[in-house]
C-alpha positions in Angstrom: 31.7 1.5 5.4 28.7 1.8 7.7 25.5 0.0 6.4 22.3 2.0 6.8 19.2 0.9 7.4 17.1 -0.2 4.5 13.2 0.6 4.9 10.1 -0.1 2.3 8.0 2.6 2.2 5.3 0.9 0.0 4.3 -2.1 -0.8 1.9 -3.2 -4.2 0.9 -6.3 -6.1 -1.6 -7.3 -8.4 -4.8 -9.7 -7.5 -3.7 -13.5 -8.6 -5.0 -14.8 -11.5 -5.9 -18.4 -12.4 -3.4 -19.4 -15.1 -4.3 -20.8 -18.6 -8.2 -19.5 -18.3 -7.8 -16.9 -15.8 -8.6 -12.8 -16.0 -4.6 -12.6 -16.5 -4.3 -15.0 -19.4 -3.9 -12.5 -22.0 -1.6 -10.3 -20.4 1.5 -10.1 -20.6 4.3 -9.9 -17.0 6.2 -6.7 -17.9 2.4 -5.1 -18.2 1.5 -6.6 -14.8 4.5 -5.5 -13.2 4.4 -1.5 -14.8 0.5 -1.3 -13.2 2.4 -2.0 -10.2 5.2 0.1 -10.6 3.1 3.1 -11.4 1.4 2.2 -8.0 4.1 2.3 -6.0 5.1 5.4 -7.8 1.4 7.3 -6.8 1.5 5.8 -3.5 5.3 6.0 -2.7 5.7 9.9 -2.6 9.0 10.0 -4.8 9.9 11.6 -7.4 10.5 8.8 -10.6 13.5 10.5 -11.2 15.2 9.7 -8.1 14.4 5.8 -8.3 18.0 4.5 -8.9 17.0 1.0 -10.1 14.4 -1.2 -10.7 14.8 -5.1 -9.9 12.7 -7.8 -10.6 12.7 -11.5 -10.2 11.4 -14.0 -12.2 11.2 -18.2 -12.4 11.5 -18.7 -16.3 13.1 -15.3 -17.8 12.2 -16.1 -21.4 9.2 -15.5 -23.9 7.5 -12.5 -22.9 9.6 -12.3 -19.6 12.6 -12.8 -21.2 15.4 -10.3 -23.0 15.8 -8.3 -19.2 11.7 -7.5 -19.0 12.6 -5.2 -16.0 13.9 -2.8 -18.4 10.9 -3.2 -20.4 9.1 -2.7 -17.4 10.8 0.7 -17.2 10.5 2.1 -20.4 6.5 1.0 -20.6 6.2 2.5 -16.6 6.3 6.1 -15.5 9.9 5.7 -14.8 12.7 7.6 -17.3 14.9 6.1 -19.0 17.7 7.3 -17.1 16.1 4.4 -14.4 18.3 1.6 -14.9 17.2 -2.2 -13.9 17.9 -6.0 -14.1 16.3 -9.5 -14.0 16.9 -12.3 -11.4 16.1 -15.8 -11.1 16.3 -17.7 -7.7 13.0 -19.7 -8.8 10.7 -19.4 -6.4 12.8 -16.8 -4.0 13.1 -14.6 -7.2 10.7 -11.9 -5.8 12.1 -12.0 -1.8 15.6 -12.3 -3.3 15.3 -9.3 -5.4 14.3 -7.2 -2.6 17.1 -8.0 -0.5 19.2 -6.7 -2.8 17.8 -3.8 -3.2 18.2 -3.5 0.7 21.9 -4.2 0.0 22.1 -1.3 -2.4 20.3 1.3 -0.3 22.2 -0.4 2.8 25.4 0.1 1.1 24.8 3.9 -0.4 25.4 2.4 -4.0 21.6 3.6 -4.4 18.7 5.6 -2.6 16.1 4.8 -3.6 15.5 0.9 -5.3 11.9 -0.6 -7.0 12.5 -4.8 -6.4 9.5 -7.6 -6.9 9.0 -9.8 -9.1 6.5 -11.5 -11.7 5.8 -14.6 -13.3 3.2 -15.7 -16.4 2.5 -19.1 -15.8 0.0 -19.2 -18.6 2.3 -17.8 -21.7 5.8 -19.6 -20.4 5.3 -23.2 -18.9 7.0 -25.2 -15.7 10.5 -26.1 -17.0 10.4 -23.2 -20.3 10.2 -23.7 -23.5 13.3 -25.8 -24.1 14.0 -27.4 -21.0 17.4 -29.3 -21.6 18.8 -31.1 -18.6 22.4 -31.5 -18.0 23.0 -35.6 -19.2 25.6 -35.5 -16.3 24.2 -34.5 -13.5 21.1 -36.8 -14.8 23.4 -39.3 -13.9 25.3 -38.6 -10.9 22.4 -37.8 -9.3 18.1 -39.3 -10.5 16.3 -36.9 -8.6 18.1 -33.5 -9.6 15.4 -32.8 -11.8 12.6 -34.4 -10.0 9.3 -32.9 -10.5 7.8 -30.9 -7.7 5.0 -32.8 -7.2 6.7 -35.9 -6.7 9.6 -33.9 -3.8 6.2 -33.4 -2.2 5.1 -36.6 -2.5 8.4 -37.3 -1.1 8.1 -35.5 1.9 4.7 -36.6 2.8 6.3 -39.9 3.1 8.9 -39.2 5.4 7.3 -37.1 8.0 3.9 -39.2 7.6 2.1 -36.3 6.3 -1.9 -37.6 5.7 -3.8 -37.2 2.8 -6.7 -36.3 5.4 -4.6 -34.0 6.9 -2.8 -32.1 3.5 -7.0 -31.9 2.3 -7.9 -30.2 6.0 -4.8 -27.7 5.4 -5.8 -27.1 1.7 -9.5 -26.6 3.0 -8.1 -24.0 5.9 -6.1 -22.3 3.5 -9.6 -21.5 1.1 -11.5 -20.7 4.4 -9.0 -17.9 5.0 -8.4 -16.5 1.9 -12.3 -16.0 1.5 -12.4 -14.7 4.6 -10.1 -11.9 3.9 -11.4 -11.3 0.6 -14.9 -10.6 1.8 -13.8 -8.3 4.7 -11.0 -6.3 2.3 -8.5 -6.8 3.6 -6.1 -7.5 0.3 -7.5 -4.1 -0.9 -5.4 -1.9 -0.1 -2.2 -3.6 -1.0 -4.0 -4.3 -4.1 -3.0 -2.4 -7.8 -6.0 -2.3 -10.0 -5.0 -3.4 -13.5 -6.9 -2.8 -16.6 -7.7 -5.5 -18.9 -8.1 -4.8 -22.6 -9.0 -7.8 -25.0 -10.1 -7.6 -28.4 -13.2 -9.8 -29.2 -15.4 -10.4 -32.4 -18.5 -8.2 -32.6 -20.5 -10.7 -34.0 -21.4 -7.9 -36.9 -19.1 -9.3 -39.6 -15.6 -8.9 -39.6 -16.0 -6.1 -36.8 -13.7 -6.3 -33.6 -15.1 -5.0 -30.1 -12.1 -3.8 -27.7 -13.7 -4.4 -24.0 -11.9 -2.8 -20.7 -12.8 -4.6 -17.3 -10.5 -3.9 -14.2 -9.0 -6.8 -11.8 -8.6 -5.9 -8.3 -9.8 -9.5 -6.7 -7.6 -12.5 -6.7 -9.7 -15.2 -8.4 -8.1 -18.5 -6.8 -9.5 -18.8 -3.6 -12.6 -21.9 -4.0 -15.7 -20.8 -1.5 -17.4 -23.9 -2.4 -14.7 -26.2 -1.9 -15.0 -28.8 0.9 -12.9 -31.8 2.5 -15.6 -33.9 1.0 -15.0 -32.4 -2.5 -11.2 -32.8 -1.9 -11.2 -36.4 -1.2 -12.6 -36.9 -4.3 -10.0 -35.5 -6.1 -7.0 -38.2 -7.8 -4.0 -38.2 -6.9 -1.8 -35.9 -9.4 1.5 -37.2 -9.6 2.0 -40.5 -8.4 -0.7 -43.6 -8.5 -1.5 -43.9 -5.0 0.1 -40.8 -3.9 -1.5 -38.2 -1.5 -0.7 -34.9 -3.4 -3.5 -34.0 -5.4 -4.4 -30.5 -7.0 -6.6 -29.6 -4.8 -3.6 -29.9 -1.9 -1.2 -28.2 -4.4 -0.5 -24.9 -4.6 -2.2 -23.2 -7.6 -0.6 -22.3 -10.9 -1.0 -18.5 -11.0 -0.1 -15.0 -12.9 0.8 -12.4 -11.3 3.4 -9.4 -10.0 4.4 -7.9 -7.0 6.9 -5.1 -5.8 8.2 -2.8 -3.0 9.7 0.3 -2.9 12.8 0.1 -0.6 14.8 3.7 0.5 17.6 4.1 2.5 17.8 5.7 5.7 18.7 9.1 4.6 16.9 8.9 1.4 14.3 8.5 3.8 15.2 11.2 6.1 16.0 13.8 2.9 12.5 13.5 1.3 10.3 13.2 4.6 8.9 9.8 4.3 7.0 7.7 6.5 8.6 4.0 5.5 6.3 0.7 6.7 8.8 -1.9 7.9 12.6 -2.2 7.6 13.4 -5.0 6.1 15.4 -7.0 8.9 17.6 -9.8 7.2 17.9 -12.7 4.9 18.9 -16.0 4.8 19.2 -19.2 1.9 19.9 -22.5 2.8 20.7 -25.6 0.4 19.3 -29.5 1.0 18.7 -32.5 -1.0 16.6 -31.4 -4.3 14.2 -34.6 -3.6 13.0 -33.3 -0.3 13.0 -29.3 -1.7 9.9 -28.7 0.1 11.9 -28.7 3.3 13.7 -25.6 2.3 12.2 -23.2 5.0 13.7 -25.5 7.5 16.6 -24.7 6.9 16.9 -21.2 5.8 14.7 -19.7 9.0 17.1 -21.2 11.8 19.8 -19.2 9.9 17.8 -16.6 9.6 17.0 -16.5 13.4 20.9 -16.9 13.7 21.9 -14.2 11.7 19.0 -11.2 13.5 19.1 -12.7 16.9 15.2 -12.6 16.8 13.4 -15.3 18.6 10.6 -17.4 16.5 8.2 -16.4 19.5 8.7 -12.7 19.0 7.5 -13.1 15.5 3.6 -12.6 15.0 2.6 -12.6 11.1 4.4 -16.1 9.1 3.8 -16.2 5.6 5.1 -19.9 4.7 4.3 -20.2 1.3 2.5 -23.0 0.4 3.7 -24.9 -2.6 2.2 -28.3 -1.6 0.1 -28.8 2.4 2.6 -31.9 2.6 5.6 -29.7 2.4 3.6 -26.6 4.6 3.0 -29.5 7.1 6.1 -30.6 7.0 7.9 -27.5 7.8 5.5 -26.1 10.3 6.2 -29.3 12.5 9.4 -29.8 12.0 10.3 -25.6 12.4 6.9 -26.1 15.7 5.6 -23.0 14.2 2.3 -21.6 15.5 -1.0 -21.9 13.2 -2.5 -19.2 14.9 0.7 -17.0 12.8 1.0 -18.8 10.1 -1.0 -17.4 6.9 -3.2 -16.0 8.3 -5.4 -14.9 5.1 -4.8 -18.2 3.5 -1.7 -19.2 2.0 -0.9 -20.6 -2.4 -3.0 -23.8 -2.5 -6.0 -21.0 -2.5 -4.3 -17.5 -3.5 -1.7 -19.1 -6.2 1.7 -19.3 -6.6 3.2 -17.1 -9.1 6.6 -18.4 -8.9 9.2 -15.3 -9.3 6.4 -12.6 -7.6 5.5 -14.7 -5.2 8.3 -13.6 -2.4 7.3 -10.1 -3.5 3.6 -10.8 -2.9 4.2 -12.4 0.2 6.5 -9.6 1.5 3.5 -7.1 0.5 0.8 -9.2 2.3 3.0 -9.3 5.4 3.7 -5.9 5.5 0.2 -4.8 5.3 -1.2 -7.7 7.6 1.8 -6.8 10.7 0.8 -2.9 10.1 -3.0 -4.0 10.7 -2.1 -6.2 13.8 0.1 -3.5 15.0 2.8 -6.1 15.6 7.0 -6.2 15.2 7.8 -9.0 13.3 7.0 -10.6 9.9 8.8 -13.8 8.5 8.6 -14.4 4.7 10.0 -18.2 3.9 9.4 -20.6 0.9 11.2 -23.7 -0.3 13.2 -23.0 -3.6 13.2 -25.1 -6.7 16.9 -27.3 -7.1 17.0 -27.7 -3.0 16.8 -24.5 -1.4 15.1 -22.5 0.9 15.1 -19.1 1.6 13.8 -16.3 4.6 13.2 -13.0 5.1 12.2 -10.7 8.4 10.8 -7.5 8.3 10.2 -4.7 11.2 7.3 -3.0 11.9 8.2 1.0 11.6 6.1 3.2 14.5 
């Protein structure tokens, strides 16, 4: 069978929202994702009724994500019915993973035409679920298994002699950027307004007010932080550690997805795709050190396309904790001047399953700006893994 080539032809997400007291706290993932969906729909040029399936990652499938919300997503969306669709968890890879395989579908002819993303609530389902229930076992054969992420950062900030000073002037860098890019528009157009409804007391008895505001700017990025203001900040997870919030990656809510066609799908209904997406790699370490994932998973990566680090101009390294982004960037000798370059998760958030959705979108939009080939998507995974993806440029 020959593989054809499998292109995105548009690209959409939602602006970030602060968990717990953030504009997205009320809503629910499935309703982020199908203001998305719609989106991609309007903007995408096809026909609902050709979409072939719908895929959608996600950290902690349960609660209001659970029970397959992709096919929730469907029914609520402009989709029919006839649309089928599925849920995937690869933790924090869930959005970047999903896509991939919709690039295998489309690649393979098994589908034409493919919706993949991904989207997380960290305000209604919490780090670990509801009912998190380690294995006793593997507690035992191996203490660090489940080791929180703050302390794998903490972790790796001792081994590669990562600085508090320095993991505060990366978190500081990261704001600067993502302000920047906010206040020249540059997430707009990548951007699917959602509307938010909430239901409020009038304060005229027992009278309700419904109110309808619309969210189009993500709210994590901190214009008034400062290195000053970070040094005050404790240390969050171990008593004299270096990793503090501030130098953490934000908790966040949040979807993202692209629409990926095949070659002749794109041929047969005359569109004008953005980037192919190039290839993708996973790579498995030592869940204590998870935050070197990337360092793993881009050599393969590099491996597997023949693409030379040098050749590629827009890196979106997501940043879980600075220690870890540190980490990799040194280790991996990427270039800062390439390396999110609209600010990265410590100010934008971390959605967990959307986030290699939201990354994918921001790269695609950022390489068509620069006019440039090459994009590179990488995160570490939750568990010990890290994962990468390329994507082409499309004259």
């Amino acid at each position: 069978m020959t593989m054809q080539q499998a292109y995105i032809v548009a690209a959409k997400r939602t602006a970030i929202g602060r968990a717990k007291k953030g504009s997205l706290a009320e809503t629910r993932p499935d309703d982020m994702a199908v203001a998305v969906v719609n989106d991609l729909l309007a903007s995408g040029g096809v026909d609902p009724a050709l979409v072939d399936d719908v895929i959608l990652g996600c950290a902690f499938p349960e609660g209001e994500q659970g029970m397959n919300f992709a096919r929730q997503v469907v029914l609520l969306s402009g989709l029919p019915a006839t649309t089928s669709a599925m849920t995937i968890n690869r933790f924090c890879s869930s959005g970047l993973e999903a896509i991939h395989l919709a690039a295998l579908k489309v690649g393979s002819g098994t589908a034409g035409c493919v919706i993949a993303g991904g989207a997380e609530t960290m305000t209604m389902i919490p780090m670990g679920g509801n009912g998190f229930a380690p294995n006793p076992a593997l507690t035992e054969q191996r203490v660090g298994a489940y080791l929180g992420m703050g302390l794998t950062a903490e972790r790796v900030a001792q081994e590669d002699g990562i600085s508090r000073e320095d993991q505060d002037a990366f978190a500081l860098n990261s704001n600067l950027k993502a302000v920047a890019a906010i206040a020249a528009g540059r997430f707009e157009e990548e951007i699917s307004a959602l509307t938010i409804r909430k239901t409020v007391p009038s304060g005229k008895g027992p009278k309700t007010v419904t109110t309808e505001t619309e969210f189009k700017v993500d709210e994590g990025p901190r214009a008034d932080t400062s290195l000053e203001a970070l040094a005050k900040l404790k240390p969050a997870f171990l008593t004299g550690g270096t990793v503090t919030a501030g130098n953490s990656s934000q908790m966040s809510d949040g979807a993202a997805a692209v629409m990926v066609a095949s070659e002749s799908f794109v041929k047969e209904h005359g569109l004008k795709p953005l980037a192919r997406f190039a290839g993708y790699a996973t790579a498995g370490l030592d869940p204590e050190v998870m935050g070197l994932g990337p360092v793993y998973a881009v050599p393969k990566l590099l491996k597997s396309t023949g693409v030379a680090l040098k050749d590629i101009e827009v890196i979106e390294l997501n940043e879980a904790f600075a220690a870890q982004g540190l980490a990799v960037m040194r280790r991996l000798e990427l270039d800062p001047s390439r390396v999110n370059l609209n600010g990265g998760a410590i100010a934008l958030g971390h959605p967990l399953g959307c986030t290699g959705a939201k990354l994918s979108t921001q790269a695609i939009h950022e390489l068509s700006r620069r006019k440039g080939r090459y994009a590179m998507v990488t995160m570490c995974v939750g568990g010990g893994m890290g994962a990468a993806g390329l994507l082409e440029r499309v004259e």
